[in-house]
C-alpha positions as CSV (number, residue, x, y, z in Angstrom):
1,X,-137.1,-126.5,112.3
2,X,-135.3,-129.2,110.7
3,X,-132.5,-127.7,108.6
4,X,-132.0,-129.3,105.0
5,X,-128.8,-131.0,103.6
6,X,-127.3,-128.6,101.4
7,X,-127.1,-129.0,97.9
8,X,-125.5,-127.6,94.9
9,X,-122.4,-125.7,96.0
10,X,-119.2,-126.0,93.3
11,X,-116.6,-128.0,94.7
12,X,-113.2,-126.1,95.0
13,X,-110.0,-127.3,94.3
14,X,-106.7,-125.4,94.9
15,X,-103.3,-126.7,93.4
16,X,-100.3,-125.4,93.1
17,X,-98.8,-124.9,90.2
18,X,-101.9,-122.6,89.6
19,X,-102.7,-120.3,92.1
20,X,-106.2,-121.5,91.8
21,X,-108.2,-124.0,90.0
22,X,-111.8,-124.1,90.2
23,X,-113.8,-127.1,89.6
24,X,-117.6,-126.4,89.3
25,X,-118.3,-129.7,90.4
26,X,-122.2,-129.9,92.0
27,X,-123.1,-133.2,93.9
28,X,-126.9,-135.0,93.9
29,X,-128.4,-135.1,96.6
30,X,-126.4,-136.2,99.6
31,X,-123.6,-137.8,97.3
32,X,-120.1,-136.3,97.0
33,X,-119.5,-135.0,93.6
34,X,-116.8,-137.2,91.7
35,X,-113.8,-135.1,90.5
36,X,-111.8,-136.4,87.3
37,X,-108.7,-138.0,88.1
38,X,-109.6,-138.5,92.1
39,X,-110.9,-141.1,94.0
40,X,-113.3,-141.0,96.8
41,X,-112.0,-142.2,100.2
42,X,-115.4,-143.4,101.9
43,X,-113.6,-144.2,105.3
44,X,-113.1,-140.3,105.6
45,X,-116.1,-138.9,103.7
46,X,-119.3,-138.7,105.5
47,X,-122.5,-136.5,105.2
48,X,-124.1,-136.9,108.5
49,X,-127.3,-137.8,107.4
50,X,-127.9,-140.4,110.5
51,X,-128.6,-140.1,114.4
52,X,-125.6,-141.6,115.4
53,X,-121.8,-141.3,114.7
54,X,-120.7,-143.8,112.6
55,X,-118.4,-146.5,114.5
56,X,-116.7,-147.5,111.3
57,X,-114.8,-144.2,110.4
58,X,-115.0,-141.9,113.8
59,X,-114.4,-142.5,117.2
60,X,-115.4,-140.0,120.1
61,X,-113.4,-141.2,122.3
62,X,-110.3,-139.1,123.2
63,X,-108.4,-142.3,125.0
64,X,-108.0,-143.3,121.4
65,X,-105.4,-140.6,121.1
66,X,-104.3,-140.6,124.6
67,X,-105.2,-137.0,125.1
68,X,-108.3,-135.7,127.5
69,X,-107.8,-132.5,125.9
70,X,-106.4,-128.7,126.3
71,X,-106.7,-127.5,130.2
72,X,-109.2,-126.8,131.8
73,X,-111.8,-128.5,129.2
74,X,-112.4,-132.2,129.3
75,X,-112.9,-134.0,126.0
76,X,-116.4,-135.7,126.8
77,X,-117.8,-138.1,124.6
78,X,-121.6,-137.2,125.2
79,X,-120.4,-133.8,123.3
80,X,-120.9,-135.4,120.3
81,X,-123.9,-135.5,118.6
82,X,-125.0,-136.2,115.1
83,X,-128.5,-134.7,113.9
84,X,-130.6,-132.6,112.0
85,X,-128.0,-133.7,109.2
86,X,-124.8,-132.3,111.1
87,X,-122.1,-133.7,113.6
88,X,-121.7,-131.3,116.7
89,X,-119.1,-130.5,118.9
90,X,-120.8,-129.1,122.0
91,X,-119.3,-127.5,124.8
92,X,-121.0,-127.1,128.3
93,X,-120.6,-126.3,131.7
94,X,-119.5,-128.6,134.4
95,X,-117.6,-129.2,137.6
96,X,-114.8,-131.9,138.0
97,X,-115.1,-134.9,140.1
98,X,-112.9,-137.6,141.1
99,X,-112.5,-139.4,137.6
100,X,-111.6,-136.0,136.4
101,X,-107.5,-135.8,136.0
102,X,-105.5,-133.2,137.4
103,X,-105.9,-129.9,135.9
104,X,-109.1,-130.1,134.3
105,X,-112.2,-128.2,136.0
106,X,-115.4,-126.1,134.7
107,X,-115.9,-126.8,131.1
108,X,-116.1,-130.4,128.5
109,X,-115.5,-130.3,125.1
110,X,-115.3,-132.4,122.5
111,X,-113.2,-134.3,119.7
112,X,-113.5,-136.5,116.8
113,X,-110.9,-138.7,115.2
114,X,-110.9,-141.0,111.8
115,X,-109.9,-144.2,113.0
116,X,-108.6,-144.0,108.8
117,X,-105.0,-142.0,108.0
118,X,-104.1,-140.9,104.8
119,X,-101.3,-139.5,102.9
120,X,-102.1,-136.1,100.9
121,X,-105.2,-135.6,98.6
122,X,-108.0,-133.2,98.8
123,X,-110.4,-132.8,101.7
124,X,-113.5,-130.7,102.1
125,X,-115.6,-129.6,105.1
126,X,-118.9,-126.8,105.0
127,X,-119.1,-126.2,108.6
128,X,-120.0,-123.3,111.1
129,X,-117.6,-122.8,113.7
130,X,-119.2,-123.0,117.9
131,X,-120.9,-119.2,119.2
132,X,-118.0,-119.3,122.1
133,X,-114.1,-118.8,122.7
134,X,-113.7,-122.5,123.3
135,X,-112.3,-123.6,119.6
136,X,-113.5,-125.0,116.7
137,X,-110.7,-127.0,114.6
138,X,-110.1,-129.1,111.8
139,X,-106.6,-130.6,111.6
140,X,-104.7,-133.8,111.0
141,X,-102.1,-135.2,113.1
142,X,-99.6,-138.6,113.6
143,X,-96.9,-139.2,115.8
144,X,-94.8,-142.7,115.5
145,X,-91.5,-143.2,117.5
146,X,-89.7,-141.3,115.0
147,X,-91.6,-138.8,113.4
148,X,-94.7,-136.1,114.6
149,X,-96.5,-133.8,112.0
150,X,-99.4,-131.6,112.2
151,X,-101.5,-129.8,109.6
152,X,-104.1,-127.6,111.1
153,X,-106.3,-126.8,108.7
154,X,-108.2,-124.0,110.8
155,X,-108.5,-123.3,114.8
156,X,-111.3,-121.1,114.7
157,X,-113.0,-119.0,117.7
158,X,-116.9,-117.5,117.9
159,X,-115.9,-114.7,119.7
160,X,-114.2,-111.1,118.4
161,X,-110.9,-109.9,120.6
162,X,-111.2,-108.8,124.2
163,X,-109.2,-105.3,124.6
164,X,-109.4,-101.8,124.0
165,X,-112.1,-100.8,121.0
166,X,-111.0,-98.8,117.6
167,X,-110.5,-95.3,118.8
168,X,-109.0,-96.2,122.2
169,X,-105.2,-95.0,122.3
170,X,-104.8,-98.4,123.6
171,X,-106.1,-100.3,120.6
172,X,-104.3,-102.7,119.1
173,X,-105.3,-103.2,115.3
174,X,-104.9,-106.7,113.7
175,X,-101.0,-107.7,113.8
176,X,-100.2,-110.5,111.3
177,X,-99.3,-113.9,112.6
178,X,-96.3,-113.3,111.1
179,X,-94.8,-110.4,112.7
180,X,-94.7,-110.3,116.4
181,X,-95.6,-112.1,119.4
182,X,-95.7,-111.5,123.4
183,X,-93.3,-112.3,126.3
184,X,-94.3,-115.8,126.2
185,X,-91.5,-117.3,124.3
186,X,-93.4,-120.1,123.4
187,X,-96.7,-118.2,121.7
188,X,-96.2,-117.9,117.8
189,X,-99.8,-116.0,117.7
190,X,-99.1,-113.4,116.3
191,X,-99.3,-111.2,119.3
192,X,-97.3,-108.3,120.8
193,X,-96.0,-108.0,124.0
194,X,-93.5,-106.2,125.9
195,X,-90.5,-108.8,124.6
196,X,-91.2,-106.9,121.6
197,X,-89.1,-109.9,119.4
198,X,-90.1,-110.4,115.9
199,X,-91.5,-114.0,115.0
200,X,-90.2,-115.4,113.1
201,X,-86.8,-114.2,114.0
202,X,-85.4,-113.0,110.8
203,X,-89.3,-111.0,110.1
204,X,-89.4,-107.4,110.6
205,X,-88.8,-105.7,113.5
206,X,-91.5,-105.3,116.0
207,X,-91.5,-102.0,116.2
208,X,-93.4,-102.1,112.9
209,X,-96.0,-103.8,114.8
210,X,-99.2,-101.5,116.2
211,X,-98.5,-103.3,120.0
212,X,-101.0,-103.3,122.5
213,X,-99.9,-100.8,125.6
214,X,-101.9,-102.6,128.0
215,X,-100.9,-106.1,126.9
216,X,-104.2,-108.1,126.2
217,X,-104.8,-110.2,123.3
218,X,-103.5,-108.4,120.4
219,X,-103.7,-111.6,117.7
220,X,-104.8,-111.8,114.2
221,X,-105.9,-115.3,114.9
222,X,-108.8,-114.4,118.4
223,X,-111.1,-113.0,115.9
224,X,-114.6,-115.0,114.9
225,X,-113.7,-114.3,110.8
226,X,-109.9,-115.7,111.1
227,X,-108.9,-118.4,109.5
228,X,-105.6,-119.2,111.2
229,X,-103.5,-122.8,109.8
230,X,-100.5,-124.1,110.4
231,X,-98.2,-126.7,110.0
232,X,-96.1,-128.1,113.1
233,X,-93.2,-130.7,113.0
234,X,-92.5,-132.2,116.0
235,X,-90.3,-134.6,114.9
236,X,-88.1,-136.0,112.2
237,X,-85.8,-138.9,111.9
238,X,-82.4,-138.4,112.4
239,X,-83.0,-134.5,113.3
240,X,-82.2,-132.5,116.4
241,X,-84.6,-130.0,117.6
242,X,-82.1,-127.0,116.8
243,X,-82.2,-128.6,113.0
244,X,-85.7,-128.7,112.1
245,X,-86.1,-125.1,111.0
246,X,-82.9,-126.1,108.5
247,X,-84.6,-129.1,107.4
248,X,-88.3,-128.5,107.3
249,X,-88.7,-125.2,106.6
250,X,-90.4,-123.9,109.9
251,X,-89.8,-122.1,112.7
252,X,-89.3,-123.0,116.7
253,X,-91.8,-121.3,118.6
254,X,-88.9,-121.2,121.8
255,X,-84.9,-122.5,121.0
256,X,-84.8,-126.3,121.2
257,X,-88.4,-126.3,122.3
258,X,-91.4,-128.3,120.0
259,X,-92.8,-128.0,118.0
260,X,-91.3,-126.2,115.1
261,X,-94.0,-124.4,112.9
262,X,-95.1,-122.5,109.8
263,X,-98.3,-120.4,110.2
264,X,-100.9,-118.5,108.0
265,X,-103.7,-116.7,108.5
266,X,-106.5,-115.6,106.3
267,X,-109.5,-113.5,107.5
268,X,-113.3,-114.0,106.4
269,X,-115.3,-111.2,105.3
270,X,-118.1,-112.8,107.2
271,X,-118.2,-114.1,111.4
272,X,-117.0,-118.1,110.9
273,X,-119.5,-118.7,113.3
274,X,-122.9,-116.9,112.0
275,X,-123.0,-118.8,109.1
276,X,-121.8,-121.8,106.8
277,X,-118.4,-122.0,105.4
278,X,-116.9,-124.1,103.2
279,X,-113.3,-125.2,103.7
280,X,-110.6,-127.1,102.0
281,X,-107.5,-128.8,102.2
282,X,-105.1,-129.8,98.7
283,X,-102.4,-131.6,100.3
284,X,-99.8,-132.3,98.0
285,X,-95.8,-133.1,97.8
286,X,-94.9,-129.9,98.7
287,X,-97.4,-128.3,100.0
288,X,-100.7,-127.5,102.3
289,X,-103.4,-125.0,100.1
290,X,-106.2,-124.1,101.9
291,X,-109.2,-122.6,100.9
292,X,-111.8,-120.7,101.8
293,X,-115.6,-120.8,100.4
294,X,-113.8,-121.3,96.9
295,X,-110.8,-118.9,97.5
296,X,-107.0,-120.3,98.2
297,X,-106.2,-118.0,101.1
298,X,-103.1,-120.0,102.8
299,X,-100.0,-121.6,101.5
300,X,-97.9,-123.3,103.6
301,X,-94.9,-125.1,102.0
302,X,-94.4,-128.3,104.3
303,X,-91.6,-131.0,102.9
304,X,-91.5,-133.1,106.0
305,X,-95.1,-133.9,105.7
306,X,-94.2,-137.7,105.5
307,X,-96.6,-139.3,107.7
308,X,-100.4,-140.7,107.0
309,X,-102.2,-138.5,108.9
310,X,-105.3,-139.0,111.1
311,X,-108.4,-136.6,110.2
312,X,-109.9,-134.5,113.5
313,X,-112.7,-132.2,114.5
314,X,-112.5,-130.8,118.0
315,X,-113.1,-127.8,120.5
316,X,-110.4,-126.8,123.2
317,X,-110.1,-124.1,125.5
318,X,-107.4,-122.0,124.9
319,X,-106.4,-120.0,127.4
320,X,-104.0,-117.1,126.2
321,X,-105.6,-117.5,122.7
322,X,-109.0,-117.6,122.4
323,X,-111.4,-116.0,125.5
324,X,-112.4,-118.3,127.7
325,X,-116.2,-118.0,128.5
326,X,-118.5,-117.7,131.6
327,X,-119.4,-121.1,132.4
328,X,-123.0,-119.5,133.2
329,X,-123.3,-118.8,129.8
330,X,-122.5,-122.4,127.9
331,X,-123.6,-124.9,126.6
332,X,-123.1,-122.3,123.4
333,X,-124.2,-123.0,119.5
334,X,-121.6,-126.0,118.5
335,X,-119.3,-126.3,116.0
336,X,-121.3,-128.2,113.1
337,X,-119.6,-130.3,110.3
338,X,-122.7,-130.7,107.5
339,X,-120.8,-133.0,105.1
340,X,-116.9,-133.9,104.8
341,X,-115.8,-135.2,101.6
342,X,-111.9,-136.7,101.1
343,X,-110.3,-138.0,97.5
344,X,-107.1,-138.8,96.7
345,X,-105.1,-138.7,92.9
346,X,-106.3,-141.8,91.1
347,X,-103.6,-144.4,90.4
């Protein structure tokens, strides 16, 4: 059955010098709402009311970035769809050939990128994340020959943890993103492992953390209702690796090692992937606020965001993260964008 644009729902904006601010702000029809003292950007707004991707703002065609994607999954441009009033990111089942590069084998994915930057404003998505393990994100990103930044607005997964159940001696409740991770020195995911170091390195000690005995996933992040975002600097002008926790404010996931990074994570109270969401971005000065369905539920202070930043959509495999599924069992429910709207502070 054909699935109706939605209408109606209050537009949410998080600032921060108040914790939050709402703006009951409904839209007609299939137009964005206007907000008072913002400005549409129509080059990244769209409501995906056509059949087709629209060749003026998106591209699906991951040589535009020069990345095919995370291992083992291919970025493949027939993974893109728009319809039913919705762009999907599909993943599926497949085996490599010869045009396939090295590493890449089993599954395609899929990504979307503005061929439009933009520096801070206020950006909103209502979206469902894919049925799978294989991601569903939405993040901005730039690299130039002096500076790289990354705001990851959410890397989401359709699947609940692998591991032990509740009750099991071996279970491993929900350990914030904050507090420890595994052996892998460079895996900020909030995991623990048997290195048993704290992340970041001045948080508490891991032996505060409920740790995993047999050492699977153990994240706060490989869960279908988390909400994990982050901001990554991978470089700076006139900044050494070893200085960009002193200068940005963030944390290297291994010594000398990019990128450097500030995480949050927020949980939903519902499955990211059985239903709508709506999600937002305020990007400001000094900060990322994101929100959830109305809610500000991660704050992320980031004072080397200096970039214009590219807007994406995209699914990866993640292995170590996020369960990697049967290929028998895709192509899965995609990750569907219904609308996203972008505005900047008037001038």
């Amino acid at each position: 059955p054909t699935r109706h644009k939605f209408v109606g729902s209050p537009l949410r904006m998080a600032t921060l010098a108040i914790a939050a601010v709402t703006a009951s702000i409904a839209g007609t029809g299939t137009t964005p709402p206007t907000i008072a003292g913002y400005t549409l950007i129509p080059a990244l707004s769209d409501e995906f009311d056509g059949n087709t991707l629209d060749g003026t703002k998106w591209s699906a065609d991951p040589l535009l970035r020069g990345w095919r994607g995370r291992q083992p999954g291919l970025f493949a441009e027939s993974n893109v769809v728009v319809g039913n009033g919705t762009l999907q990111l599909w993943a599926r089942a497949a085996k490599r050939n010869d045009s396939w590069p090295p590493g890449y084998d089993n599954y395609t994915t899929a990504t979307v990128s503005s061929l439009a930057s933009v520096f801070q404003g206020y950006f909103e998505i209502r979206w469902r994340s894919g049925s799978s393990g294989i991601s569903s994100s939405w993040w901005f990103t730039r690299h130039n020959a002096t500076t790289g930044v990354e705001i990851d607005v959410f890397e989401t997964t359709g699947t609940a943890p692998s591991g032990p159940s509740p009750g099991d001696p071996d279970w491993c409740p929900t350990t914030p993103l904050t507090k420890c991770r595994t052996g892998c020195p460079a895996d900020p995911h909030g995991r623990c492992g048997p290195d048993m170091k704290p992340f970041p390195p001045n948080g508490p000690s891991c032996n505060m953390c409920p740790c995993n005995k047999l050492n699977l996933t153990c994240s706060s992040e490989a869960n279908n209702r988390n909400l994990p975002s982050h901001v990554h600097i991978w470089d700076y002008p006139n900044t050494s690796v070893p200085d960009l926790p002193a200068k940005c404010g963030c944390v290297e996931n291994k010594p000398g090692v990019r990128p450097c990074s500030k995480p949050a994570t927020a949980v939903s109270n519902t499955s990211l992937a059985g239903e709508f969401h709506v999600a937002s971005l305020n990007w400001t000065d000094t900060a990322v606020v994101i929100a959830l369905d109305g809610a500000v539920v991660n704050t992320i202070t980031s004072p080397c965001m200096i970039l214009d930043l590219n807007m994406l959509f995209d699914r990866e495999t993640m292995p170590g993260w996020m369960q990697i599924p049967d290929p028998a069992t895709l192509p899965d429910a995609p990750f569907e964008v219904d609308y996203v709207r972008s505005y900047q502070v008037a001038h």
